[in-house]
N, C-alpha and C positions, 0 to 999 in steps of 0.2 A: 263513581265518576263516569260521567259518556267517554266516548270514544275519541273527543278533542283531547288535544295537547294539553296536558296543566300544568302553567304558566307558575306557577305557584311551588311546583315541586324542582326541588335541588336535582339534575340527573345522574349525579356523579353518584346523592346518595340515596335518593328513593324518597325522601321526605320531605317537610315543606321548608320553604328557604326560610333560613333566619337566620338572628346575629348574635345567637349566640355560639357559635361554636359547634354544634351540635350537627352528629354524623350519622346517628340512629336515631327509631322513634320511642327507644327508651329515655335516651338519654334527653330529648325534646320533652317528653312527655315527664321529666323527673325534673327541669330547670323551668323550663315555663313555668308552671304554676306560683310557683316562689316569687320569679321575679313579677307574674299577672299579682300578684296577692299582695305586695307591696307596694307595686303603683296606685293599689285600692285603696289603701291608706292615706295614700296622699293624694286619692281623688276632692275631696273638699277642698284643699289647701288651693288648689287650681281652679277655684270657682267656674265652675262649665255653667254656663248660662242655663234658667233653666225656660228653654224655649219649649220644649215637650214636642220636638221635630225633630228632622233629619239631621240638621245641625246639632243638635245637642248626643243623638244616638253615636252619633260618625264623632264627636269630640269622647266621649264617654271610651268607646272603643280606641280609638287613638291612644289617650290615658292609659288605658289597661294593658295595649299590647307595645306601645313604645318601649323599644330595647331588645324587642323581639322578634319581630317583623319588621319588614320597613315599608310594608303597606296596611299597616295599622292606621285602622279611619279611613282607610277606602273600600269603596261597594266593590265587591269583587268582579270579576270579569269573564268568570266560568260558571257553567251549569254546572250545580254541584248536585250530590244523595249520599242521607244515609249510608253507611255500609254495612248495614244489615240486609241479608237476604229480602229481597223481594219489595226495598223501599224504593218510593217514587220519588223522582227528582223533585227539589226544593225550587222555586219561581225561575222561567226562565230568564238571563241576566239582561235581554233586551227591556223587561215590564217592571225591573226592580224600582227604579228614579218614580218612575208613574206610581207603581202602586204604595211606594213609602209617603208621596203627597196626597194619594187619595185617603188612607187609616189617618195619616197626622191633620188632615182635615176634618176629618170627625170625630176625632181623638175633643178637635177644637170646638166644634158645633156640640160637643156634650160637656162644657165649659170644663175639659181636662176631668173629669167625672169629680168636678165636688159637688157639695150640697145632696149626696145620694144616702141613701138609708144603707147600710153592711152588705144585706143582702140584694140591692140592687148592683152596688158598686161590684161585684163578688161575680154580678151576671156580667159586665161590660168588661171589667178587667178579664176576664175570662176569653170572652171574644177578642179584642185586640190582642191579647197572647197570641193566641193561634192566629192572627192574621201576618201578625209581625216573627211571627216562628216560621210560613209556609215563606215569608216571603226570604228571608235568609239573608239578610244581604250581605255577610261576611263569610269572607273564604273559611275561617276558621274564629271561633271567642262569640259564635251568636246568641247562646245561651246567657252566657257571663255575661256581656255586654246590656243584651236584653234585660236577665234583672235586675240590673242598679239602676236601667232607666227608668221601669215599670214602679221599684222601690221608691224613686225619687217622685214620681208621680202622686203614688200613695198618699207620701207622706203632707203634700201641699192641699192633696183633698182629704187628711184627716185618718189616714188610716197608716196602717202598718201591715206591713208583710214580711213574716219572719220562715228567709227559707229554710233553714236549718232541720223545718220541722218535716220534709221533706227528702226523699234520695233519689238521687238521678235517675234511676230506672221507672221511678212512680214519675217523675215528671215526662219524662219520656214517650211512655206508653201513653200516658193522658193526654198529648202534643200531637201522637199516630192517629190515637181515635179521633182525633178534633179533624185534622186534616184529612185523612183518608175514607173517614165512615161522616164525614160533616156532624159529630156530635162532640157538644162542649159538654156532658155532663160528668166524663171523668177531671175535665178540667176544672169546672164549677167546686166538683170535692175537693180538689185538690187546692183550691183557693178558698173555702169554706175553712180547711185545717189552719191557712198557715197567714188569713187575713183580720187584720183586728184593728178595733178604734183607736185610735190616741187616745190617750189619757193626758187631758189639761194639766 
């Protein structure tokens, strides 16, 4: 975090405000997921539109973190980073609105990437990962949030992405080099592993 105030953190407890209960960030970090991982469950049942834009990323997240936050589904309002030694701040929160219309517009002019052969689709999804990763737009849930958008994407142009195949620190690392070194080719692999055709 910079050196502003974050709006976001409880002060009484050091961590981030929510409704559950929670006074440590063990105890946040052992109730969240349970309840993020059962609002996924009944993310269909909620039909989110699938507009493949800001609307649908900000409903997507909403779903996920409702019960838990109470600004689930909004762009956050602080410059956030990594807390790993020596990582750069994720998009300043003035260019986030701009820069989520400017990806979901070409998101749109590459007709949602259907009609592409594996390995082309492999190189665009690749690219909008990393665009929509630098740019951040949630305080906390960007990852999670992110792939059940990117999934739902997939799967209307034909493919399938199974992250499982996958661990946080391999997605991670591949995210760092995209953003910080401008190359997508640990991401490219790492979407090479875990991307596949539908089967009719």
């Amino acid at each position: 975090m910079s050196n502003i105030v974050d709006p976001y953190i409880d002060k009484s407890t050091g961590i981030l405000r929510n409704l559950v209960g929670a006074v440590s960030s063990h105890e946040l970090q052992t109730i969240e997921p349970q309840i993020v991982f059962a609002n996924e469950l009944e993310l269909e049942s909620h039909h989110i539109p699938r507009t493949n834009d800001t609307f649908e990323l900000l409903a997507i997240h909403r779903q996920l973190f409702s019960g838990v936050y109470d600004w689930a589904g909004t762009i956050r309002t602080v410059d956030i980073k990594k807390n790993d030694e020596g990582a750069e701040f994720f998009l300043i929160v003035d260019k986030i609105t701009l820069a989520l219309n400017f990806i979901f517009n070409e998101l749109k002019k590459e007709e949602f990437l259907t009609g592409l052969s594996v390995n082309v689709f492999i190189e665009r999804i690749a690219y909008f990962y990393d665009q929509l990763n630098y740019i951040h737009p949630f305080r906390e849930g960007n990852g999670r949030a992110q792939r059940i958008f990117w999934s739902r994407v997939a799967r209307d142009a034909g493919f399938e992405i199974d992250w499982t195949k996958i661990i946080g620190h391999e997605n991670d690392e591949a995210s760092r080099i995209a953003a910080e070194e401008l190359d997508l080719s640990a991401l490219k692999k790492m979407f090479t592993k875990i991307v596949s055709q539908l089967q009719e």
